[in-house]
C-alpha positions as CSV (number, residue, x, y, z in Angstrom):
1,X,40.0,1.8,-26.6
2,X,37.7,2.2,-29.5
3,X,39.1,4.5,-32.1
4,X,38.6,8.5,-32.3
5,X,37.7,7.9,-28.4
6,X,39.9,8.3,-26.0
7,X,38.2,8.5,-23.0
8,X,34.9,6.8,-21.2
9,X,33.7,10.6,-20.9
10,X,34.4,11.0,-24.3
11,X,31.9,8.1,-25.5
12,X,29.3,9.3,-22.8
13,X,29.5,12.9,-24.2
14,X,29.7,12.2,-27.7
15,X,26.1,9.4,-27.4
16,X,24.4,12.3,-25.5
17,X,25.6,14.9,-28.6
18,X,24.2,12.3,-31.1
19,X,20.8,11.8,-29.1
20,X,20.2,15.7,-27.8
21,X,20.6,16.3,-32.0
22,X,18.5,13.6,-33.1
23,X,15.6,14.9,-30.8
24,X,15.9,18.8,-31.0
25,X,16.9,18.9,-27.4
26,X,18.4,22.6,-26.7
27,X,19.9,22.0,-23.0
28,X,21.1,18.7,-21.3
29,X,18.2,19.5,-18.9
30,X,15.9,18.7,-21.5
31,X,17.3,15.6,-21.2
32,X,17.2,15.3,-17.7
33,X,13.5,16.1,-17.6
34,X,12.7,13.7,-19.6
35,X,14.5,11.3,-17.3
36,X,12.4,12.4,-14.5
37,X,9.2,12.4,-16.2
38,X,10.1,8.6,-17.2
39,X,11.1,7.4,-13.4
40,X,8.1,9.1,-12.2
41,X,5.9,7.1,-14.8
42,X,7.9,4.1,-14.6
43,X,7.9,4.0,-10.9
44,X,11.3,4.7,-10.7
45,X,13.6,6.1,-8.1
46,X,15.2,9.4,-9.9
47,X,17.3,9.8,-6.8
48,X,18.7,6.4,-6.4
49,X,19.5,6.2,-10.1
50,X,21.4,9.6,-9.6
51,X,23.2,7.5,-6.9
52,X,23.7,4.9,-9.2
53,X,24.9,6.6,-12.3
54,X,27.6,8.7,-10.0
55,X,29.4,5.1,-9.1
56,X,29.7,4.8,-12.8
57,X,31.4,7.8,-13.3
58,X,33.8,7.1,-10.5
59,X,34.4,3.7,-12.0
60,X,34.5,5.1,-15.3
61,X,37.4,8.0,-13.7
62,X,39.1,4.9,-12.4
63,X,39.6,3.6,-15.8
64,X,39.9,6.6,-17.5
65,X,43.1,7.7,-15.0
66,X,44.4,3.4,-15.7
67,X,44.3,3.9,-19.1
């Protein structure tokens, strides 16, 4: 566990903090927009990466719950 975290959630939360205040972002859909606008350019699914990020939350619960 790396120290003054004590959760996977807690590191996720605490990167997007650190990035929505180094940009000026207001909401976490600010965020999210700019997500969408990047799969769009990129060619990108948005909705299969939704998929894809949920799994890691689940996985990341699992570990949490181990730990």
């Amino acid at each position: 566990m790396m120290s003054g975290f004590s959760t996977m959630a807690s590191l996720a939360a605490s990167r997007v903090r650190l990035l929505m205040k180094q940009t000026d972002m207001e909401r976490p859909a600010d965020l999210i927009a700019d997500i969408i606008h990047y799969c769009r350019a990129e060619g990108i699914e948005f909705d299969a990466e939704v998929n894809v990020a949920e799994l890691y939350v689940s996985e990341e619960e699992g570990y949490d719950d181990a730990n």
